[in-house]
C-alpha positions as CSV (number, residue, x, y, z in Angstrom):
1,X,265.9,11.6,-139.4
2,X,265.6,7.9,-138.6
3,X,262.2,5.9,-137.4
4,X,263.2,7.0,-134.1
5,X,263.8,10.0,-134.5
6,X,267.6,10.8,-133.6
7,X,269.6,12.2,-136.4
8,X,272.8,10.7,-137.8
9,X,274.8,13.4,-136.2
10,X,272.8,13.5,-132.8
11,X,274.0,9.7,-132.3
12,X,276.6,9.5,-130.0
13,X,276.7,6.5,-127.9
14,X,279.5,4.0,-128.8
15,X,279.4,0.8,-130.0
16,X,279.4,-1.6,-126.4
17,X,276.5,1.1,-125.6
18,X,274.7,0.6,-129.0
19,X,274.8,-3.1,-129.1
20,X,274.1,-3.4,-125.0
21,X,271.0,-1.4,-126.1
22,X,269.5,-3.6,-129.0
23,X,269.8,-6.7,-126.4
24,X,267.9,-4.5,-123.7
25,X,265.2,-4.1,-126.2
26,X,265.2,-7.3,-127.9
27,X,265.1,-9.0,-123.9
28,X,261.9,-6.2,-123.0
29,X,260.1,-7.4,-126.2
30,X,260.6,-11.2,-124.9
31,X,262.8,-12.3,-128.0
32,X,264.3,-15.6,-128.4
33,X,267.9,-15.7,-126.2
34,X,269.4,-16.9,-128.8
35,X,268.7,-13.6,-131.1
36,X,269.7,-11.6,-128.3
37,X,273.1,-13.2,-127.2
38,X,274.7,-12.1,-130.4
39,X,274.6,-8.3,-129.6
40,X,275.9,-9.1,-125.7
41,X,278.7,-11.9,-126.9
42,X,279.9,-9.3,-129.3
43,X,279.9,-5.7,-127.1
44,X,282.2,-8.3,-124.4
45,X,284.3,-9.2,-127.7
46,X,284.7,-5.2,-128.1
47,X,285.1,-4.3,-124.5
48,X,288.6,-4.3,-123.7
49,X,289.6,-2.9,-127.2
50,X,290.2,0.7,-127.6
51,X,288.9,2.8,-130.0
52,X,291.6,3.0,-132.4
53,X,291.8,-0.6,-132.4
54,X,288.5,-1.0,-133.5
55,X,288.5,2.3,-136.0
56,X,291.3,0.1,-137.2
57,X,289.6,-3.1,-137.5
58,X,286.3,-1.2,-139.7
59,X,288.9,0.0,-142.0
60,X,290.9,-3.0,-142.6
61,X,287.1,-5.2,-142.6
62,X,288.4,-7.5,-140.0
63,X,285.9,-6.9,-136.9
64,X,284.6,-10.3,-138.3
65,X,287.6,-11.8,-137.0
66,X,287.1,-11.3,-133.4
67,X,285.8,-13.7,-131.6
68,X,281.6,-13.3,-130.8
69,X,281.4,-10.6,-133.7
70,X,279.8,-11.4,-136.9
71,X,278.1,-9.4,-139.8
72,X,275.3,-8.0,-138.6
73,X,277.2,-6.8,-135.1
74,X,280.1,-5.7,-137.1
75,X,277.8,-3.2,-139.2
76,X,276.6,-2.1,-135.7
77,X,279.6,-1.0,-134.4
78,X,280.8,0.3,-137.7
79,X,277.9,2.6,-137.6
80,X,278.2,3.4,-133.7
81,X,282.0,4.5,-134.3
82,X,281.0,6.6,-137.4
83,X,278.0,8.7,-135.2
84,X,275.6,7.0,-137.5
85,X,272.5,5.4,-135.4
86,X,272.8,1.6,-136.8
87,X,269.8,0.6,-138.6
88,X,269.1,-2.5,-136.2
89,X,269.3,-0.1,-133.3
90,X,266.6,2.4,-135.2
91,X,264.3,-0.9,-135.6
92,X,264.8,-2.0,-132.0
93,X,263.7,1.3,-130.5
94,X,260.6,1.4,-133.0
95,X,259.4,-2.0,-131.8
96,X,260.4,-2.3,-128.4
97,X,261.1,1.4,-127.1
98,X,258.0,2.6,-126.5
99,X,255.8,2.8,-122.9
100,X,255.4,-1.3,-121.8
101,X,251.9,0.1,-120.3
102,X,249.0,3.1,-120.5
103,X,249.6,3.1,-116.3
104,X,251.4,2.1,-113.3
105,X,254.1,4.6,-113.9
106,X,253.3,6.7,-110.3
107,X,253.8,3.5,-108.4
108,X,257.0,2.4,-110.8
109,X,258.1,5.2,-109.6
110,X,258.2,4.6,-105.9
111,X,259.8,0.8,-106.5
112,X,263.3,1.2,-104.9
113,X,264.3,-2.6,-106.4
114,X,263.3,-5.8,-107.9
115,X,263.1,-9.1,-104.8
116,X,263.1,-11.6,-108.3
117,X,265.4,-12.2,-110.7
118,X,267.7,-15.0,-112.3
119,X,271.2,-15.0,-114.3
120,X,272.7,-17.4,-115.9
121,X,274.6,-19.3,-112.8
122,X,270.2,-20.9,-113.2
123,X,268.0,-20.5,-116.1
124,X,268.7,-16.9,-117.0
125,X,270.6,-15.5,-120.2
126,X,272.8,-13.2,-118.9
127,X,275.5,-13.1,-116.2
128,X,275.4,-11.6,-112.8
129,X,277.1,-8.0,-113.9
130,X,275.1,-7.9,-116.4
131,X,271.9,-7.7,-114.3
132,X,273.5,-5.2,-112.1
133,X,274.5,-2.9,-114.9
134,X,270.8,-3.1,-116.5
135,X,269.6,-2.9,-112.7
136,X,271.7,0.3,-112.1
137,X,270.6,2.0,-114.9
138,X,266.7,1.5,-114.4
139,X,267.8,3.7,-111.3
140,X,267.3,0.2,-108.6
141,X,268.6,0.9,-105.1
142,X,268.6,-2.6,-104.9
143,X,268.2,-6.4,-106.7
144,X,267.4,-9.8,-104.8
145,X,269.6,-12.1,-107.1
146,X,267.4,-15.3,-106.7
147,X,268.8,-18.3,-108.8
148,X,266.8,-21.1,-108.7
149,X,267.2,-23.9,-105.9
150,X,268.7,-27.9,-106.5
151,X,265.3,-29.9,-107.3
152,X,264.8,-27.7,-110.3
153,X,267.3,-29.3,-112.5
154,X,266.2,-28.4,-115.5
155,X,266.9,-24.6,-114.5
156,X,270.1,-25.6,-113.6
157,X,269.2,-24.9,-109.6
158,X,272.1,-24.3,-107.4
159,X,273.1,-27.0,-104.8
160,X,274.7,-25.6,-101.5
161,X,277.9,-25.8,-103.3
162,X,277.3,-23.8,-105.7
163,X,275.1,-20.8,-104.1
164,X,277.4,-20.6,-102.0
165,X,280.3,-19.7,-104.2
166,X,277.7,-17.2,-105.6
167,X,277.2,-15.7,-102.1
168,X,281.1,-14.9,-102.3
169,X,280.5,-13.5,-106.3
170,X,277.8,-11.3,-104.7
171,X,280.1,-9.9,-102.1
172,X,283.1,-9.1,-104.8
173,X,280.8,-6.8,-107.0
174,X,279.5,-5.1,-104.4
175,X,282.8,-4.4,-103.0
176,X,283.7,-3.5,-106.8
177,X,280.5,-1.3,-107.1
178,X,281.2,0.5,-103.9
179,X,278.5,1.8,-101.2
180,X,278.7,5.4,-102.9
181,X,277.1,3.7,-105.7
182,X,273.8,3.5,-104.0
183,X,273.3,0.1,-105.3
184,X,273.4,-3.1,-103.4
185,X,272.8,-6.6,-104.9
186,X,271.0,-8.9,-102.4
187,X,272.0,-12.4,-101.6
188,X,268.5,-14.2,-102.4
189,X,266.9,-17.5,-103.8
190,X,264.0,-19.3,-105.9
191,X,263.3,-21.6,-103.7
192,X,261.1,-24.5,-104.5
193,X,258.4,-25.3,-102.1
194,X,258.2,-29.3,-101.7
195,X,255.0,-31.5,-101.6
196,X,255.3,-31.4,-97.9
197,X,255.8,-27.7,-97.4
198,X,259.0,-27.9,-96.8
199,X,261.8,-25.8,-98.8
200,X,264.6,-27.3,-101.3
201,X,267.4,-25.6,-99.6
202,X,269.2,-26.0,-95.9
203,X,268.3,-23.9,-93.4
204,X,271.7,-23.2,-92.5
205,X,271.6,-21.9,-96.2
206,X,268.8,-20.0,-96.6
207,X,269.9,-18.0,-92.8
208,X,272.6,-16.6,-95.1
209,X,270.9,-15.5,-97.5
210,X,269.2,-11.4,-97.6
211,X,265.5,-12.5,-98.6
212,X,263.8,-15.9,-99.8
213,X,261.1,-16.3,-102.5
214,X,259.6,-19.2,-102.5
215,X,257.5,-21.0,-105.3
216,X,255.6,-23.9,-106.5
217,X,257.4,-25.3,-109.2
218,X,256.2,-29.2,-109.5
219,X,253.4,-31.0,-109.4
220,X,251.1,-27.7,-110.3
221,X,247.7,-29.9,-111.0
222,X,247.6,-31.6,-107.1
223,X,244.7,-31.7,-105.3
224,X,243.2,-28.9,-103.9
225,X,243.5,-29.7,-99.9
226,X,246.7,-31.1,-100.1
227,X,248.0,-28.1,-102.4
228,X,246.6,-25.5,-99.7
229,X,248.3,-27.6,-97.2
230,X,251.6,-27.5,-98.8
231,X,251.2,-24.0,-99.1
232,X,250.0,-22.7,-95.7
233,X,252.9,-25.4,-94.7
234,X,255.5,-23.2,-96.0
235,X,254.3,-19.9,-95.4
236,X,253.5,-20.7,-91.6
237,X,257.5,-22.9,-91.1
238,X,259.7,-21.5,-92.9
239,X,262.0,-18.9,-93.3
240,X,260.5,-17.9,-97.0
241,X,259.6,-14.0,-97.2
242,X,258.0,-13.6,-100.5
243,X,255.3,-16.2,-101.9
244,X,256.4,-16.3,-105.8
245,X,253.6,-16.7,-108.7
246,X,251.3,-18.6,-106.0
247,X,248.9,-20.1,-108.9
248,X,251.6,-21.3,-111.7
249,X,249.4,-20.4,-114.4
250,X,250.9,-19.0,-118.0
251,X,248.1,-17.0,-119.9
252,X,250.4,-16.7,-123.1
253,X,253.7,-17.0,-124.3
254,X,255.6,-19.5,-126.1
255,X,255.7,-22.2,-123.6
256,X,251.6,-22.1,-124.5
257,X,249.1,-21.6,-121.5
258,X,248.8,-23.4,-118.5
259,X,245.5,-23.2,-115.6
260,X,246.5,-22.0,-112.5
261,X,246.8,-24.5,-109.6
262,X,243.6,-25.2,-107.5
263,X,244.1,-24.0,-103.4
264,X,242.3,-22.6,-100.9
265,X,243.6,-19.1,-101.2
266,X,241.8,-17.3,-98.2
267,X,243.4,-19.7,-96.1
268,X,247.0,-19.3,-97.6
269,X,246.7,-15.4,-98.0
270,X,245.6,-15.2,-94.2
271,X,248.8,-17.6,-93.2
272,X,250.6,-14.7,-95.3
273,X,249.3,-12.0,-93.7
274,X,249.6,-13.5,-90.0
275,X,253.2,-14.2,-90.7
276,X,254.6,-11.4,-92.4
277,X,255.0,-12.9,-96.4
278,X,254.3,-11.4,-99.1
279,X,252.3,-12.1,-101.6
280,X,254.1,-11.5,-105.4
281,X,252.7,-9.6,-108.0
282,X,254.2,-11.4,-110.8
283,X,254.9,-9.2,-113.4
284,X,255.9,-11.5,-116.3
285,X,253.3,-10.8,-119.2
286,X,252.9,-14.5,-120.1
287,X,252.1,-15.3,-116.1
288,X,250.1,-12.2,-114.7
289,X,250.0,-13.6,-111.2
290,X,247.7,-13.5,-109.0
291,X,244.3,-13.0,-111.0
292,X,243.0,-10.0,-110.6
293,X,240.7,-11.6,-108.0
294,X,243.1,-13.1,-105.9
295,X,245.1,-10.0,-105.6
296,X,241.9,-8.3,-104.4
297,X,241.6,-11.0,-101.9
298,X,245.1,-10.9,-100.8
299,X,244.6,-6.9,-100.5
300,X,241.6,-7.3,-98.4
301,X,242.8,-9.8,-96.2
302,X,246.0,-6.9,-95.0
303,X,248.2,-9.0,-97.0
304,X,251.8,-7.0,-98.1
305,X,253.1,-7.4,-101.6
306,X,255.9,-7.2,-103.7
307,X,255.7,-6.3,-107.1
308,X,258.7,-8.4,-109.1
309,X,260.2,-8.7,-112.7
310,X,260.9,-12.9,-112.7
311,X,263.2,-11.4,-115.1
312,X,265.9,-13.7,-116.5
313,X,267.3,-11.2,-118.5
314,X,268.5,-7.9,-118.2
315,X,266.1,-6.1,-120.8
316,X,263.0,-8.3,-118.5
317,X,263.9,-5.9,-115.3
318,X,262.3,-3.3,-117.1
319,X,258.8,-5.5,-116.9
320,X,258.1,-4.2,-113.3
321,X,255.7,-1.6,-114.9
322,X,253.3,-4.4,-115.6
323,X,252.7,-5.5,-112.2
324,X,252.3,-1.7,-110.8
325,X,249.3,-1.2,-113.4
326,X,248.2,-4.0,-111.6
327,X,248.6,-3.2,-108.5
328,X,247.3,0.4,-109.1
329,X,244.3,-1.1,-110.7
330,X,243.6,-3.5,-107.5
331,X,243.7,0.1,-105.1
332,X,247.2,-1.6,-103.3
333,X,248.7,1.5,-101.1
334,X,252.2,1.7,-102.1
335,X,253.5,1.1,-97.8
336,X,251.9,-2.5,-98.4
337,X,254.7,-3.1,-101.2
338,X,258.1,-4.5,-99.7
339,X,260.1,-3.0,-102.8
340,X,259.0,0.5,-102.5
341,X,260.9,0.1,-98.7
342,X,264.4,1.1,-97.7
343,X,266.8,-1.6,-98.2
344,X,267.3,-1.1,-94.0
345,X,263.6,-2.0,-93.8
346,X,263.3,-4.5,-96.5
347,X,266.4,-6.6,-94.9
348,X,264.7,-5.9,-90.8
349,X,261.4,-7.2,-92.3
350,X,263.1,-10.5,-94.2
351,X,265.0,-10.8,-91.3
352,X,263.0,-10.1,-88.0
């Protein structure tokens, strides 16, 4: 038996399935990209090979030679096409396989998608499919794909140009997933809320788009009236449906710790609940936002939610179990959260 606990001969995924699997789990335990891009660069080297080509390939030793395959992933799929459960596989389940929480699986359970996520058209690691294919599997109904907007540019945000060549990307693989799938990927954004309240996209733009989170991404530390002001600004003006990680803060991780931004939040959680946002549950283990305390506020106030990955790669969609302990904890009834809607009523609701 191995460490986790499947036999050599009770191994029977193949090798694009083995090394998709060790990137899931190396993305859920936050690993560097880099360490994870090997395992995904080489299962796309091995996918349109059959499996007599590759059989071929481990007995003449030259998987190596493939483009995006090197040692390590060539003993992976040597093992996969052998039955054998590869060793790097065994370790990845043993560190990364087990329960992300002690609770929030009840409410995880009612979540019928994920309103937050980024590929690699922004700052993610991974491309569009990619997210779909992870998102499928984790049993979604539905993601928001929500690429950061133009003023970030060091996420790479997309100009009007460019999200709306994505818009027509979005269409193709839903065509190519097909309605009987169950599974639609929603045309969405990161938008960045300006000093002003305003938001870093057209309006033309953002009326084509399924659902709109919008964030503070800049200027995190300003002053606490005019902070509050930019905020109720855009909750109150704009076409923005979700309010995205509304403090900023980072409580670990290895882009260090940051304080949260200072605002007035009973006044930008009532603007929320007066016009229909919602405030996110950031589930991100190095942000955790709201506090506790200003999710209880929010709840009180009749605020709605939506619990959301941030994930900017596919192993991170699996992180959604963090922010339903939360929201468990906080007493949140699950008709308040957006994402446990119909996609019908989610797009009526980001749309009225």
């Amino acid at each position: 038996m191995t460490r986790s606990g499947v036999s050599e001969h009770e191994y029977g995924a193949g090798p694009v399935a083995a090394l998709r699997r060790i990137a899931f789990l190396l993305e859920r335990g936050r690993a560097d990209t880099y360490k994870v891009k090997a395992y995904r660069a080489a299962a796309a080297a091995i996918l349109p090979l059959s499996e007599d080509e590759l059989r071929e390939r481990v007995t003449q030793k030259t998987l190596t030679d493939l483009p995006g395959v090197g040692a390590s992933t060539a003993s992976v799929i040597a093992d996969a096409l052998a039955g054998v459960l590869p060793d790097r596989l065994a370790k990845a389940e043993a560190e990364h396989g087990g329960p992300l929480t002690s609770g929030g699986t009840e409410l995880r359970g009612l979540l019928r998608g994920d309103l937050h996520s980024h590929s690699d058209w922004s700052d993610g690691g991974s491309p569009i499919e990619e997210m779909v294919f992870t998102a499928m599997e984790l049993g979604h109904e539905y993601l928001v794909l929500t690429d950061h907007s133009p003023r970030l540019t060091v996420a790479h945000g997309l100009s009007v140009e460019r999200l709306t060549k994505q818009l027509a990307v979005i269409e193709a693989i839903n065509g190519h997933v097909g309605a009987a799938s169950g599974f639609t990927l929603l045309k969405g954004i990161e938008v960045d809320i300006l000093d002003d309240g305003s938001l870093d996209q057209t309006d033309a733009m953002l009326a084509r788009l399924d659902l709109r989170v919008a964030s503070v991404h800049s200027k995190l530390a300003m002053e606490r009236a005019a902070m509050t002001r930019r905020m109720v600004t855009a909750v109150s003006t704009t076409r923005m449906n979700v309010l995205g990680h509304c403090t900023g803060r980072l409580v670990t991780g290895s882009r260090g710790t940051r304080p949260g931004s200072t605002f007035d939040a009973l006044a930008v959680f009532e603007a929320c609940a007066e016009h229909g946002v919602a405030v996110e549950i950031n589930s991100r283990p190095e942000r955790r936002d709201p506090p506790s305390k200003l999710i209880e506020l929010a709840r009180d106030i009749g605020c709605l939610f939506s619990i959301d990955s941030d994930a900017h790669a596919p192993g991170q969609l699996d992180f959604l179990v963090l922010g339903c302990e939360r929201a468990e904890a906080a007493g949140i009834e699950p008709d308040r959260i957006v994402n446990t809607w119909t996609r019908e009523r989610l797009l009526t609701w980001a749309n009225r």
